[in-house]
ZATIRO-738982 format. One record per atom (N, C-alpha, C): residue in one letter; x, y, z. Coordinates in steps of 0.02 Angstrom, whole numbers, plus 50000, padded with zeros to 5 digits. Each point is the difference from the previous one (the first is absolute). Example, Ala and Ser with C-alpha at 12.3 -4.5 7.8 and 13.67 -1.06 7.14 Angstrom:
2
a506604971650390 a499555005950000 a500455006050000 s499825005349964 s500425005950003 s499615005550037 
END
This chain:
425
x520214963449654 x500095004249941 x499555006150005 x500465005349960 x499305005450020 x500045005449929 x500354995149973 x500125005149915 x499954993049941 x499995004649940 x500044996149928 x500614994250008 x500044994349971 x500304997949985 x500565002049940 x500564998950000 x500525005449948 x499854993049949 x499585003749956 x499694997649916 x500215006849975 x499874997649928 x500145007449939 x499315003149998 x499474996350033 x499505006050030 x499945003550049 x500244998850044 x500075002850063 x500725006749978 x500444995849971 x500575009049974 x499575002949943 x499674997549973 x499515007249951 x499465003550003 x499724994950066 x499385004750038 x499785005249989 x499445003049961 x499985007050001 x499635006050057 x499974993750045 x499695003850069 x500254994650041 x500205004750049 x500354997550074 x499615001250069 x499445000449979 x499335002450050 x500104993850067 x499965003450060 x499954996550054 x499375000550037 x499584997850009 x499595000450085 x500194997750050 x499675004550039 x500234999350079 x499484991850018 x500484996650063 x499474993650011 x499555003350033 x499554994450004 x499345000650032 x500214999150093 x499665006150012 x500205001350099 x499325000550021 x499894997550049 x499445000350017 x499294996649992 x499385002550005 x499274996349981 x499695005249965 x499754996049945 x499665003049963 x499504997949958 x499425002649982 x499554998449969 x499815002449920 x499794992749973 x499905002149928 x499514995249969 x499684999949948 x499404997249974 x500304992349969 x500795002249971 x500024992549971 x500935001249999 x500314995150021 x500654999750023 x500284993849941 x500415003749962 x500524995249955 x500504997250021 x500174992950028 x500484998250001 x500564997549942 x500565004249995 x500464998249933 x500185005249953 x500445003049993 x500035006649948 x500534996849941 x499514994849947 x500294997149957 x499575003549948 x499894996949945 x499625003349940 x499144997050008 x499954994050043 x499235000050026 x499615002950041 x500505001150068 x499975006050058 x499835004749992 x500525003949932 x500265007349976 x499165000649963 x499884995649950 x499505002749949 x499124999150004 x499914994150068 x499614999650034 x499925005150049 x500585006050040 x499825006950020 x499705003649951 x500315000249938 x499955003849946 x499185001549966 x499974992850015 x499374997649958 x499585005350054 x499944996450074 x499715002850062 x499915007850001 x500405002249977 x499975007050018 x499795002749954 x499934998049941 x499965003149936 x499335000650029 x499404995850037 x499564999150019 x499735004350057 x500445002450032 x499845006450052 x499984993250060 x500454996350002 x499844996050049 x500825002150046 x499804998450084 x500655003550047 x500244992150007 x500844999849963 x500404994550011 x500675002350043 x500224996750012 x500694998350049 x500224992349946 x500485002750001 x500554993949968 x500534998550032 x500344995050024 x500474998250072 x500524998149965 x500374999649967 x500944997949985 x500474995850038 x500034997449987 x500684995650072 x500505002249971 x500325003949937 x500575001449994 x500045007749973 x499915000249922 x499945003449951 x499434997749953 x499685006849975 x499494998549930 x500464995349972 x499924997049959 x500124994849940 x500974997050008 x499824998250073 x500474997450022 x500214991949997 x499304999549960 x500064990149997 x500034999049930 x499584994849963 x500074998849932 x499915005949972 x499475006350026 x499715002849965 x500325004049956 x500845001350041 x500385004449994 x500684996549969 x499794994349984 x500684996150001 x499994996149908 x499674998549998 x499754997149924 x500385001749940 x499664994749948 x500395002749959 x499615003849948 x499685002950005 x499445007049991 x499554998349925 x500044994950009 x499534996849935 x499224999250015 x499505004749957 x499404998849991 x499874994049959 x499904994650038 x499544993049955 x499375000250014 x499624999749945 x499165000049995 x500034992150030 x499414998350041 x499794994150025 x500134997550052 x500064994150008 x500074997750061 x500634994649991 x500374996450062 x500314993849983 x499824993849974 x499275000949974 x499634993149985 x499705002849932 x499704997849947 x500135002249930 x499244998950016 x499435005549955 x499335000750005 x499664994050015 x500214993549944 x499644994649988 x500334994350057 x500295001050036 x500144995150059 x499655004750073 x499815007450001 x499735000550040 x499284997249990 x499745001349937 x499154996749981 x499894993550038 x500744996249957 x499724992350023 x500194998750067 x500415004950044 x499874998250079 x499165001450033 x499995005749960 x499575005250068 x499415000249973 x499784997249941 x499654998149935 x499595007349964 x499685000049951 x499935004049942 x499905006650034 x499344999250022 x499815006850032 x500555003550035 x500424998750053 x500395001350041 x500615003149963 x500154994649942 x500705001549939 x499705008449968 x499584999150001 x499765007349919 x499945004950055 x499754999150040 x500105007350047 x500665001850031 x500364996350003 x500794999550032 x500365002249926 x500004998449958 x500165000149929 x499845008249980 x499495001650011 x499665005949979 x500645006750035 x500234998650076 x500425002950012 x500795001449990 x500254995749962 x500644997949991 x500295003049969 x499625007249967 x500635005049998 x499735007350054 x499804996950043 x499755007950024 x500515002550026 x500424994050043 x500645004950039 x500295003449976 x500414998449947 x500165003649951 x499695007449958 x499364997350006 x499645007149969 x500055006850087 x499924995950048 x499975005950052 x500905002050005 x500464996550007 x500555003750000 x500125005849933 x499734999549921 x499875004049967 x499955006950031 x499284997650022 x499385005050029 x500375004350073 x500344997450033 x500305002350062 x500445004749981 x500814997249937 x500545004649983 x499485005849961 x499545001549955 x499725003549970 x499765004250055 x499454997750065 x499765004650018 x500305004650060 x500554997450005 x500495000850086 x500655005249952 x499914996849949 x500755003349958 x500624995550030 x499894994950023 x500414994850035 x500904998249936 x500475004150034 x500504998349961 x500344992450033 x499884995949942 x500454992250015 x500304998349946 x499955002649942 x500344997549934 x499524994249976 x499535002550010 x499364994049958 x499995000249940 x500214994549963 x500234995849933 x499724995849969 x499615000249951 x499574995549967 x500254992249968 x499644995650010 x500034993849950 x500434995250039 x499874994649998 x500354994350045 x499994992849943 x500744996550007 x500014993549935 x500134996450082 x499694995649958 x499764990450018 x500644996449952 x500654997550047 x500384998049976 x500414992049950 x499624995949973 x500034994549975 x500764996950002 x500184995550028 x500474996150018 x500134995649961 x499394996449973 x499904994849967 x499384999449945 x500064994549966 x499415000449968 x499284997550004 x500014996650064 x499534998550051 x499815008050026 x500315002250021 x499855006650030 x499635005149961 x500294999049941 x499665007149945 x499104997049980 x500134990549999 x499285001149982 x499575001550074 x500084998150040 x499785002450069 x499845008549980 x500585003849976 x499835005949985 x499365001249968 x499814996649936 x499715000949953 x499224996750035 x499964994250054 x499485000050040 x499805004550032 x500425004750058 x500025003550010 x499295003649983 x500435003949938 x499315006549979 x499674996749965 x499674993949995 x499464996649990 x499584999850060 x500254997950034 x499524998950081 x499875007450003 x500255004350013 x499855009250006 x499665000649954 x500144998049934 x499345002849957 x499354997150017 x499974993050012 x499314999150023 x499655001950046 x500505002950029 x499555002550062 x499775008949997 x500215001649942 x499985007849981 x500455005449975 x500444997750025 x500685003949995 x500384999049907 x499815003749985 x500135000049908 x500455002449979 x500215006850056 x500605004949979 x500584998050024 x500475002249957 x500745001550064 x500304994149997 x500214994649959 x500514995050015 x500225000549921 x500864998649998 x499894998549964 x500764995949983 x499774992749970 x500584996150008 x500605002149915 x500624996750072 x500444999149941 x500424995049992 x500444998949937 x500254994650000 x500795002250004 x500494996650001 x500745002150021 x500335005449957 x499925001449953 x499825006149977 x499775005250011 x499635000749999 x499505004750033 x500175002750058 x500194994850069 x500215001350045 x500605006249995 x500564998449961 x500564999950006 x499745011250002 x499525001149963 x500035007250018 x499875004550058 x499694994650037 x499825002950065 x500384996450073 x500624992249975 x500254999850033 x500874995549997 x500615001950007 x500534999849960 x500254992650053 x499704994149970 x500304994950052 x499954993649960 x500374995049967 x499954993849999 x499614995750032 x499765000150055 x499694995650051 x499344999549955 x499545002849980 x499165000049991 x499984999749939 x499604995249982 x499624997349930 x499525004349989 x499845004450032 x499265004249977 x499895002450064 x499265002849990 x499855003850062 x499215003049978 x499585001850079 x499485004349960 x500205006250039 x499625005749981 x500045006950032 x499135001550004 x500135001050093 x499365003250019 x500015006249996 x499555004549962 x500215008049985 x499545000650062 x499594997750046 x499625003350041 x500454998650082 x500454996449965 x500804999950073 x500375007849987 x500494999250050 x500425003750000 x500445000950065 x500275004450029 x500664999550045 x499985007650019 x500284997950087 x500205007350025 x500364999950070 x500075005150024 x500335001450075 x499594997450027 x500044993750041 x499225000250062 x500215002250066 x500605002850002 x500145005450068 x499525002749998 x500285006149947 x499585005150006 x499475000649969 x499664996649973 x499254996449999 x499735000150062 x499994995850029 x499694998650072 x500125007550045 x500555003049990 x500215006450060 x499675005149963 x499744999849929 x499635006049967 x499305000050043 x499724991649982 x499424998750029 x499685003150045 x500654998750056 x499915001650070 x500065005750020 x500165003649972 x500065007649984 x499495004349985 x499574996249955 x499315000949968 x499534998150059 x500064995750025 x499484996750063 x500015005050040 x500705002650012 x500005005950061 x499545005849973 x500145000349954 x499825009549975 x499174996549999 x499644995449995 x499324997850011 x499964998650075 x500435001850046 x499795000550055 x500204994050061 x500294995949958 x500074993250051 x500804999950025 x499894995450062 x500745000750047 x500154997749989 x500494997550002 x500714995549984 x500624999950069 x500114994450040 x500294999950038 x500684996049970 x500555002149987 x500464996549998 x500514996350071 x500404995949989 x500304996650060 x499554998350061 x499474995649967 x499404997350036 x499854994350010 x500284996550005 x499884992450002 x499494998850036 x499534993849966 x499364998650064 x500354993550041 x499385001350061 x500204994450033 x499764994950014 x499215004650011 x499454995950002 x499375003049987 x499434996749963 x499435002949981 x499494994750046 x499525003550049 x499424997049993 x499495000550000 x499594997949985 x499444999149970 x499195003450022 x499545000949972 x499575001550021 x499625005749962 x499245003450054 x499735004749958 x500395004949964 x500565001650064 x500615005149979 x500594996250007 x500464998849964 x500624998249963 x500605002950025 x500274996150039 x500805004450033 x500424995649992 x500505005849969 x500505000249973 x500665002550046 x500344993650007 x500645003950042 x500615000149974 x500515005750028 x500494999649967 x500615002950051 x500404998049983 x500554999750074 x499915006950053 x499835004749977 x499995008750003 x499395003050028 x499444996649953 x499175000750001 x499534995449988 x499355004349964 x499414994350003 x499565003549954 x499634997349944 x499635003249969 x499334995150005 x499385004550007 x499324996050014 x499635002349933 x499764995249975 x499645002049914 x499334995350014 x499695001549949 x499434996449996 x500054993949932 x500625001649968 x500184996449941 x500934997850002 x500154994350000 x500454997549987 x500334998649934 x500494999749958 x500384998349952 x500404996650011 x500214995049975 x500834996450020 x500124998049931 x500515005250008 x500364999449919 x500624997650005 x500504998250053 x500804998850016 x500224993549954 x499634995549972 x500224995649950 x500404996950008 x500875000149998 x500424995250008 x500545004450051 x499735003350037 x500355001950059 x499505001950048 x499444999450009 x499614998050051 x500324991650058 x500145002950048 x500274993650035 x500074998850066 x499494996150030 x499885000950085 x499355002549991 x499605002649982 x499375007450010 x499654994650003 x499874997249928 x499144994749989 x500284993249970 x500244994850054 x500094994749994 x499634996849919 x499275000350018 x499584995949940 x500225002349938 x500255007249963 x500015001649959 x500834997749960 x500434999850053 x500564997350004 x499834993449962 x499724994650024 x500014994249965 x499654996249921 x499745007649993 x499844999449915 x500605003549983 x500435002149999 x500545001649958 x500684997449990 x500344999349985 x500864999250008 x500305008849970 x500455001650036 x500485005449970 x500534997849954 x500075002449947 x500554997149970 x500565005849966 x500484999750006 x500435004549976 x500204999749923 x500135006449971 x500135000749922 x500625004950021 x500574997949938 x500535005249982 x500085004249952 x500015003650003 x500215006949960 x500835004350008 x500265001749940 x500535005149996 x499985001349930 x500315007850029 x500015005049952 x500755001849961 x500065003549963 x500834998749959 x500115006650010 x500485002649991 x500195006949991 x499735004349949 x499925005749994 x499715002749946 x500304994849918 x499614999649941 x500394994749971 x499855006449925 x499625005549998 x500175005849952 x499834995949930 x500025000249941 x499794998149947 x500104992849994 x500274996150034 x500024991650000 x499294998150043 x499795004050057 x499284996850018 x499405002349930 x500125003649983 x499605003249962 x500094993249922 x500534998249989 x500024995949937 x499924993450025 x500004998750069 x499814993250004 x499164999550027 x499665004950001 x499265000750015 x499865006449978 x499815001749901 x499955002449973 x499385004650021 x499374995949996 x499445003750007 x499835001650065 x500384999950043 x499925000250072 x499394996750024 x499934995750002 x499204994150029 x500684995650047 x499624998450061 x500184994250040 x499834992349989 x500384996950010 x500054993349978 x499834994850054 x499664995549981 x500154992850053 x499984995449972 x500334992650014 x500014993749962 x499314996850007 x499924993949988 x499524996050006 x500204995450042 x500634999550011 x500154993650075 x499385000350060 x500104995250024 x499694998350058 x500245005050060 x500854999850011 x500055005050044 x500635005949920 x499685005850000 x500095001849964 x500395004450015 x500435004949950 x500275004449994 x499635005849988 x500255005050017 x499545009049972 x500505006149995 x499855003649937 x500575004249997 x499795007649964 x500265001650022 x499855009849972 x500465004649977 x500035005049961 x500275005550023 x499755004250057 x500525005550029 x499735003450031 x500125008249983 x499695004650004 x499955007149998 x500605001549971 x500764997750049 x500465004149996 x500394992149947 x499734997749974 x500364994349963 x500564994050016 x499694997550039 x500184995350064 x499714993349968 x500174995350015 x499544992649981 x500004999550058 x499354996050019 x499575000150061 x499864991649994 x500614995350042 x499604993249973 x499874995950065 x499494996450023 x499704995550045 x499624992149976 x500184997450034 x499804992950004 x500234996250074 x499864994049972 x500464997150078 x499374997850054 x499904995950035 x499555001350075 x500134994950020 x500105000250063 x500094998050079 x499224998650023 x499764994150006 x499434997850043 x500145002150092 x499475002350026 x500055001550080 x500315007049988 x500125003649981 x500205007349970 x500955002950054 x500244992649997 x500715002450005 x500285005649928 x500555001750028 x500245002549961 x500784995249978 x500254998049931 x500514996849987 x500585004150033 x500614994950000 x500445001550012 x500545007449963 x499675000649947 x500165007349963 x499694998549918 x499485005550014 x499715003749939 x500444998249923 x500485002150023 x500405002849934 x500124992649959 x500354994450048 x500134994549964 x499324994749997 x499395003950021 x499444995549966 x499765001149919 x500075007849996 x499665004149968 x500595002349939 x500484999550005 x500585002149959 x499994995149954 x500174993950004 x499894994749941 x499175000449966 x499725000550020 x499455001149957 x499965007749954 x500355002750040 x499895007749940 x500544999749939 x500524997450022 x500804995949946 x499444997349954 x499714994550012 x499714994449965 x499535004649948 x499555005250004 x499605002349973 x500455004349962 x500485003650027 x500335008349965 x500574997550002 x500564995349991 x500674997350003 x500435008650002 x499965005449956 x500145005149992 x500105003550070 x499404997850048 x500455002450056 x500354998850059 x500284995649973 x500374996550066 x500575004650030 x500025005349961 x500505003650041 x499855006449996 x499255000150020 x499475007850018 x500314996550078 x499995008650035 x499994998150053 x499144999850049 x500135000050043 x499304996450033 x500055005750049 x499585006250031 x499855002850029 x499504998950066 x499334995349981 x499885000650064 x499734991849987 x499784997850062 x499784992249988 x499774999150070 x499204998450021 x499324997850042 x499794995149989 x499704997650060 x499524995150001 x499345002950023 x499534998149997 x499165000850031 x499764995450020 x499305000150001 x499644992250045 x499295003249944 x499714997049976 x499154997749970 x499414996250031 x499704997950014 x499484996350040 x499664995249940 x500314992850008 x499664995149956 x499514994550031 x499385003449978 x499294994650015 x500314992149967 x499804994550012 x499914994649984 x499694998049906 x499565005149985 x499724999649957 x500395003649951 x500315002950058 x500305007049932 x499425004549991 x499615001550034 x499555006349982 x499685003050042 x499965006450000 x500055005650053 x499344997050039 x499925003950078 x499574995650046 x499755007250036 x499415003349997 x499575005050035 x499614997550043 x499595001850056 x499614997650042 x499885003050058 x499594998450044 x499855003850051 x500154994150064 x500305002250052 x500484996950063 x499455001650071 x499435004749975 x499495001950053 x499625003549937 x499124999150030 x499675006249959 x500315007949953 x500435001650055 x500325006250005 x500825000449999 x500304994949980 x500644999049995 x500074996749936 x500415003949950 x500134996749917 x500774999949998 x500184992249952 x500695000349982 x500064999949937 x500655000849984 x500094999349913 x500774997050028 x499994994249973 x500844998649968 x500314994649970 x500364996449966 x500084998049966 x500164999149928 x500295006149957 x499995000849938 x500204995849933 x500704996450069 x500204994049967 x500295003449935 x500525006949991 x500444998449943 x499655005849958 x499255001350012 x499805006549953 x499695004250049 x500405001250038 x499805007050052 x499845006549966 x500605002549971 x499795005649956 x499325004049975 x499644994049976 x499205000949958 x499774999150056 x499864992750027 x499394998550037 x500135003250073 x500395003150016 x500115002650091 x499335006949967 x500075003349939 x499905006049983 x499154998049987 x500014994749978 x499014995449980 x499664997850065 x500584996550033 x499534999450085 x500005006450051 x500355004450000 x500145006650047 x499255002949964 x499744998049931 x499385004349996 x499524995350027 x499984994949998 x499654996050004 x499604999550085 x500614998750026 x500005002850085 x499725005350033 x500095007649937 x499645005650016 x499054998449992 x500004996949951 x499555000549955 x499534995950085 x500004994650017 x499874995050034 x499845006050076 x500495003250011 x499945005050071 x499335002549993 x499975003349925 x499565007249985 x499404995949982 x499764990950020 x499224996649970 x500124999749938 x500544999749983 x499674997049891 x500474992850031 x499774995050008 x500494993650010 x499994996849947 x499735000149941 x499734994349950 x500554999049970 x500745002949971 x500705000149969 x500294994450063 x500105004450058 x500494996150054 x499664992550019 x499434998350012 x499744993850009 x499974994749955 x500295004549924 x499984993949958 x500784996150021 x500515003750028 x500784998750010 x499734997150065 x499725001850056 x500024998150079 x499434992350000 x499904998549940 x499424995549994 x500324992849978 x500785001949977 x500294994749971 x500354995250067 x499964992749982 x500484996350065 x500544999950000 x500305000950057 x500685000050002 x500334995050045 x500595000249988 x500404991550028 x500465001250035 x500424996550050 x500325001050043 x500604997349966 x500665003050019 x500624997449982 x500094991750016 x500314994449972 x499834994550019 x500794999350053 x499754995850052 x500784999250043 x500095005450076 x499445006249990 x500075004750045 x500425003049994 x500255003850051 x500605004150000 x500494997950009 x500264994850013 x500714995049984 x499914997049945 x499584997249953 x500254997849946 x499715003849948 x499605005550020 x499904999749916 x500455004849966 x500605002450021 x500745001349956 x499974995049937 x500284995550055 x500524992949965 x499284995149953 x499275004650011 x499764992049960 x499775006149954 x499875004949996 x500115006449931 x500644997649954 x500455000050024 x500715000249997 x499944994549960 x499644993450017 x500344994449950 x499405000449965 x499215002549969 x499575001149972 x500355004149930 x500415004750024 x500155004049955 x500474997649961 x500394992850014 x500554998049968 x499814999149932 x499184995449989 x499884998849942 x499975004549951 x499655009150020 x499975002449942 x500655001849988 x500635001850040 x500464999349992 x500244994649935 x499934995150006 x500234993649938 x499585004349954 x499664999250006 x499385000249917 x500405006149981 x500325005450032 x500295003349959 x500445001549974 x500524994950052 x500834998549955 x499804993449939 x499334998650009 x499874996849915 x499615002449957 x499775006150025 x499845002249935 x499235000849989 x499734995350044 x499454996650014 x499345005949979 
END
């Protein structure tokens, strides 16, 4: 592959920017592997710093999840404040906690200071299914309030809902006003855009091959070779072959997405206030408008990050089920992607040598936290480590089964929350 995947981001792209690959040997202080939104904003961060980066691509900028998503800002993590405490215990919880809306606050901070056009859209609802689910809601911003967070939620009951979202399915809902929704094409390609004009390279159609190790750090890639004194490995769930070890803390898993045809004052009356939506299932649904008034809906995943047999008939009954109204919108574009899911479900930073750092794992909230560890990573290059070591300090677990089973023993783990939620549970 050596282009976008044909998504309804990739046809609305607002930059079609190419780099040339990387030819040759070359030298640089700190070499990014990955031009996703951790890659992209960990240059960003870097350079903002007067620091000389090289960033390496195996395909296109925001050619993986980064670019593929369903462009929803969720504050937090996949694990809810008070289950990270009681893993990683108190101390560890309130400083991890303390960050949980920063991603979010730096993509703010990025479209503001870059002038970054993505159609960035405020406010995100927490979708209630059931009535198990809504009080979960109502826990929810209890656990956040204790931990600080006072502003910005605010629940509703099926009523309430019904103004900000036109569907039978949900008993209630809360709305995070400090969420919201956007293009993460051109998010990430603004970024990278911004990284350049601060000075840093960007090699597109670069695949690595092999990195090794040492005082100085080489980096190969079918073409060339870059020698740094600092490593990054940001490739996440398309990193594959390069670094065996990093491979086996993750699984790739695939999510579906499609988009409808322009849908003109019917998207607009079936997602009034324009905020993006997600359920509370276990494997959940997520849905948007978009710019040009499109419903934007994803759910669905494939363990081992196949892709199903077709998008449309995974993903089509679930958008019927929510909007019955449009079963006879037509369907314009329809993707799959791949995500990188830790064991724990929660993102995994660390260092692979003194001088070699990874980030990956987002497990489902890439969006925020790719944008909270890409600083985090900078932060760690430039001697402030005290943020990144509280994340690189946590244990992490190996998939159970190895790489032949742990598909099929994910696969039947997940059956249960599955039940608990065709009851309601």
């Amino acid at each position: 592959m050596n282009d976008h995947i044909a998504s309804y981001y990739a046809a609305s792209a607002n930059r079609q920017d190419a780099r040339p690959p990387l030819e040759g040997a070359i030298a640089a202080e700190i070499c990014i592997i990955g031009g996703g939104f951790t890659g992209v904003n960990a240059a960003l961060e870097l350079a903002q710093r007067g620091r000389h980066v090289v960033l390496l691509e195996a395909v296109r900028i925001g050619f993986g999840a980064s670019g593929r998503n369903g462009g929803q800002i969720v504050n937090g993590y996949s694990r809810d404040l008070d289950v990270i405490a009681q893993r990683y215990g108190v101390a560890a919880g309130r400083k991890i906690a303390g960050m949980a809306r920063e991603g979010g606050d730096i993509i703010r901070e990025r479209v503001a200071r870059y002038q970054i056009d993505c159609d960035l859209k405020p406010g995100g609802i927490f979708a209630a299914l059931t009535q198990s689910q809504l009080r979960g809601l109502a826990h929810h911003v209890r656990i956040w309030e204790s931990f600080g967070y006072q502003d910005g939620f605010e629940l509703l009951d099926q009523t309430g809902l019904q103004t900000h979202l036109k569907s039978q399915r949900y008993v209630g809902g809360l709305i995070d006003h400090h969420a919201g929704h956007l293009h993460p094409l051109n998010l990430v390609q603004g970024e990278a855009a911004a990284a350049e004009a601060l000075g840093a390279m960007i090699h597109e159609g670069s695949p690595v091959t092999g990195v090794t190790f040492g005082d100085v750090v080489r980096v190969k890639t079918a073409q060339g070779e870059v020698t740094a004194k600092t490593v990054l490995v940001c490739g996440n769930a398309y990193l594959q072959g390069v670094l065996p070890a990093l491979e086996t803390r993750i699984m790739p898993v695939s999510t579906q997405v499609l988009a409808t045809e322009p849908l003109g004052e019917t998207a607009a009356e079936l997602l009034p206030t324009d905020m993006c939506v997600e359920d509370c299932n276990y494997i959940l649904d997520y849905f948007r408008r978009t710019a040009d008034n499109r419903i934007l809906y994803g759910g669905g995943i494939v363990y081992g990050g196949q892709d199903p047999a077709s998008v449309r008939a995974k993903i089509l009954p679930l958008m019927h089920k929510t909007f019955p109204t449009l079963k006879d919108a037509r369907v314009d574009f329809a993707w799959s992607g791949n995500f990188a899911l830790t064991l724990t479900r929660f993102p995994q930073i660390g260092r692979l040598a003194p001088n070699v750092y990874f980030s990956h794992g987002d497990s489902g909230h890439g969006v925020t936290t790719t944008h909270l560890l890409a600083r985090l990573l900078a932060e760690a290059v430039s001697g402030e480590s005290q943020r990144f070591d509280v994340f690189a300090g946590l244990p992490y677990f190996p998939f159970p089964g190895g790489r032949h089973l742990r598909v099929p023993l994910t696969v039947a783990g997940s059956w249960w929350y599955r039940f608990r939620d065709m009851l309601g549970l």
